[in-house]
matplotlib code that plots the C-alpha trace (Angstrom):
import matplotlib.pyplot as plt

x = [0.0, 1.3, 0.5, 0.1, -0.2, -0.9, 0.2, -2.3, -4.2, -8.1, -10.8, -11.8, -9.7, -6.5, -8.2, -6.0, -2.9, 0.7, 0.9, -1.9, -0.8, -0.1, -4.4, -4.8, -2.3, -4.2, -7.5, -6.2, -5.1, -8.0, -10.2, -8.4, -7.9, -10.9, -10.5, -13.8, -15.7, -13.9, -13.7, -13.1, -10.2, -6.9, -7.4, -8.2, -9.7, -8.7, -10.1, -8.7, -7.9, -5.8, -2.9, -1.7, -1.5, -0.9, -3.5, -3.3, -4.6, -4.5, -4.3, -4.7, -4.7, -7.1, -4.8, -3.1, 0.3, 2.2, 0.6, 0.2, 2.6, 0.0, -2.4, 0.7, 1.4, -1.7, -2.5, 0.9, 0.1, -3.2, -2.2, 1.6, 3.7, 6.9, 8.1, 8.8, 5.8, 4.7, 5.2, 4.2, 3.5, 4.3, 5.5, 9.2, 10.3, 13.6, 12.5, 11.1, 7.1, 5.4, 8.7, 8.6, 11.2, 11.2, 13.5, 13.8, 14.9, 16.6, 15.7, 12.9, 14.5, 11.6, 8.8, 6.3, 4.5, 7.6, 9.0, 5.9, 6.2, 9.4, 9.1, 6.1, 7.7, 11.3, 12.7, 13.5, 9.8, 9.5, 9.2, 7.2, 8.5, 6.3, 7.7, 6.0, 9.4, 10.8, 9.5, 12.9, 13.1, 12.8, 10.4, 7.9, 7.6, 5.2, 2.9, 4.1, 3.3, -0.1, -1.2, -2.9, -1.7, -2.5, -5.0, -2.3, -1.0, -4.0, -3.1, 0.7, -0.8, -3.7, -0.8, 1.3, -1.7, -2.8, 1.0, 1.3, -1.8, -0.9, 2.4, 1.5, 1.8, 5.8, 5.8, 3.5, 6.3, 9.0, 10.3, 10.4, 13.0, 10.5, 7.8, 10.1, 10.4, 6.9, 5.7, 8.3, 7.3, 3.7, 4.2, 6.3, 3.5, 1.3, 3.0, 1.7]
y = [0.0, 3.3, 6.7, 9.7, 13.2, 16.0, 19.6, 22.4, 24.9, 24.6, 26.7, 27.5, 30.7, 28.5, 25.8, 27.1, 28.1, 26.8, 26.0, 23.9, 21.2, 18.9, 18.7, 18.8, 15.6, 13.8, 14.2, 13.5, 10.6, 9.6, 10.2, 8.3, 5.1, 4.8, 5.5, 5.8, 8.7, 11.6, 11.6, 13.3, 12.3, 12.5, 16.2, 16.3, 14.7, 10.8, 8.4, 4.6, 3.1, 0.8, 1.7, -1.4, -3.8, -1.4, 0.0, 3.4, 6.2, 9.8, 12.5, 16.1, 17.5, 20.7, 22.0, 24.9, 24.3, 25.5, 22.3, 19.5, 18.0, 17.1, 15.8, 13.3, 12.2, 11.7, 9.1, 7.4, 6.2, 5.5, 2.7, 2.2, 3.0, 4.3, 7.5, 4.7, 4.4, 8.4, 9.8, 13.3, 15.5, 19.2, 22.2, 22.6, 26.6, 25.3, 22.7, 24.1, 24.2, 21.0, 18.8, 16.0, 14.8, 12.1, 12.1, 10.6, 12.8, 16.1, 19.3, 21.4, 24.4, 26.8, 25.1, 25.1, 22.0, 19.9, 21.5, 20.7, 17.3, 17.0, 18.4, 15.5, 12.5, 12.6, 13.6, 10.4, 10.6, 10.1, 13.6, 13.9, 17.1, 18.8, 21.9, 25.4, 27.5, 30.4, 34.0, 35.3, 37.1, 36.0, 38.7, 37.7, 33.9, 34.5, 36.3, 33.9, 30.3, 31.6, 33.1, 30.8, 29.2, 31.5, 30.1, 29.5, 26.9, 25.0, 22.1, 22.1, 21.2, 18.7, 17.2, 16.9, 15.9, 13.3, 12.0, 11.3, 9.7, 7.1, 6.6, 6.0, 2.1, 2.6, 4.7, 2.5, -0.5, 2.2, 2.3, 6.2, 6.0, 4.4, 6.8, 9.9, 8.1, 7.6, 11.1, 12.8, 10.3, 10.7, 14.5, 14.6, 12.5, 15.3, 18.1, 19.8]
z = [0.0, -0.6, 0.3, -2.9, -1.6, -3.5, -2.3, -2.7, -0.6, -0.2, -1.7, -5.5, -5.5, -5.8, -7.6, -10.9, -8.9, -10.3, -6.1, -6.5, -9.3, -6.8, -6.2, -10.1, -10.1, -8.0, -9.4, -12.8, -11.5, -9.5, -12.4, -15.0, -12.7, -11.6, -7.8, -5.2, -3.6, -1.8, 1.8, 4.6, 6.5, 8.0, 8.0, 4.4, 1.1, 0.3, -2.5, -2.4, -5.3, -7.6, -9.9, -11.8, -8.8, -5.9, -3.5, -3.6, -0.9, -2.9, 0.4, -0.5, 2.6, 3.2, 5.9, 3.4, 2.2, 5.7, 7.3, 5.2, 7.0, 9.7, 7.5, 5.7, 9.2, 10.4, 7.1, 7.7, 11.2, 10.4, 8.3, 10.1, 7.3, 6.7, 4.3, 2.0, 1.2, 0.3, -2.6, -2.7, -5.8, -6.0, -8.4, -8.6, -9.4, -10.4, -13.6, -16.9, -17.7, -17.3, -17.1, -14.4, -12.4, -9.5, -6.3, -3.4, -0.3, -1.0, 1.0, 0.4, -1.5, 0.3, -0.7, 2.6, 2.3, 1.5, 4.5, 6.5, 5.6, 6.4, 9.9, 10.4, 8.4, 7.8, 4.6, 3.1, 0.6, -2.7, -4.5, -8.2, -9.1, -11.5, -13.1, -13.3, -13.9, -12.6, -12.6, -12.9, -9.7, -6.2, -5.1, -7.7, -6.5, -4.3, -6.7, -9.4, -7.4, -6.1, -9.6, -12.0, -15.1, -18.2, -20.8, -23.1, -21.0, -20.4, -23.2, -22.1, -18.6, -19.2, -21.7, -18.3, -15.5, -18.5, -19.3, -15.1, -14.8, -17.7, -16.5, -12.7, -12.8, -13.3, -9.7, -8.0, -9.0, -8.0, -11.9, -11.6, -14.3, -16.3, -15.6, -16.6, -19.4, -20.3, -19.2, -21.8, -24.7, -24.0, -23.8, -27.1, -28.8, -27.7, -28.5, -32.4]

ax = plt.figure().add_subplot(projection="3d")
ax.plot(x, y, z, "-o")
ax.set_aspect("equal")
plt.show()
């Protein structure tokens, strides 16, 4: 069994935030594999599901991003695993547009919620770094993570949330090689 988390802030005024692509992972993936109701719990939203084999608990915790951390921890001694078994997916400043990257471990280069987590769980997670790219100047990453993604983006962005989804059987075997792989052909198959 493993744990997905997806990091966003609650509410539809962030619903289209680049901070929120974490939540818009999650329900991409929850819609395309199939995964039960929403409910409340663990200080947030979960659906229970299958992805290939693995049973899978999607967590978007509805704590805002400074706390998810609670919310992760709460889930993970609910059902007595470790931080081997979370994976969580967030935006990453520092990769281009829509690229994905996966890591395990690694510090939280400011991001709150990763920090959060850390604090409750240890660092040693799996991270699915999903890229929104840099404004160009620290003091506009606030503004920049917490404005929404501009119209023209909308394909690039369901091209990315759809290429994860498909993918997802790789991470739930731990093949994140593999699922790099497959997101970039899948988004190069997509691309006009």
């Amino acid at each position: 069994m493993q744990v997905w988390v997806g990091l966003g802030n609650p509410g539809p005024q962030y619903a289209l935030n680049r901070h929120n692509v974490g939540f818009m992972a999650l329900d991409t993936l929850a819609e395309v594999h199939g995964f039960g109701p929403v409910q409340k719990k663990f200080q947030g939203w979960v659906q229970d599901g299958r992805i290939g084999g693995t049973r899978v608990i999607l967590l978007k915790p509805a704590t805002f991003m400074n706390e998810s951390g609670r919310a992760v921890g709460e889930a993970l001694r609910f059902y007595k695993l470790g931080s081997d078994a979370l994976t969580v997916f967030h935006d990453e400043l520092d990769l281009a547009p829509f690229k994905v990257k996966v890591k395990v471990g690694g510090g939280t280069a400011g991001h709150n919620g990763l920090r959060s987590i850390d604090q409750h769980c240890g660092a040693d997670f799996r991270r699915v770094r999903l890229g929104i790219g840099h404004p160009g100047h620290k003091d506009r990453v606030t503004g920049y993570v917490l404005g929404n993604y501009a119209k023209a983006e909308g394909d690039d962005l369901a091209t990315m949330l759809g290429a994860v989804a498909r993918a997802a059987p790789w991470l739930a075997q731990a093949n994140d090689a593999r699922f790099m792989s497959d997101v970039a052909l899948i988004q190069q198959d997509q691309t006009p």
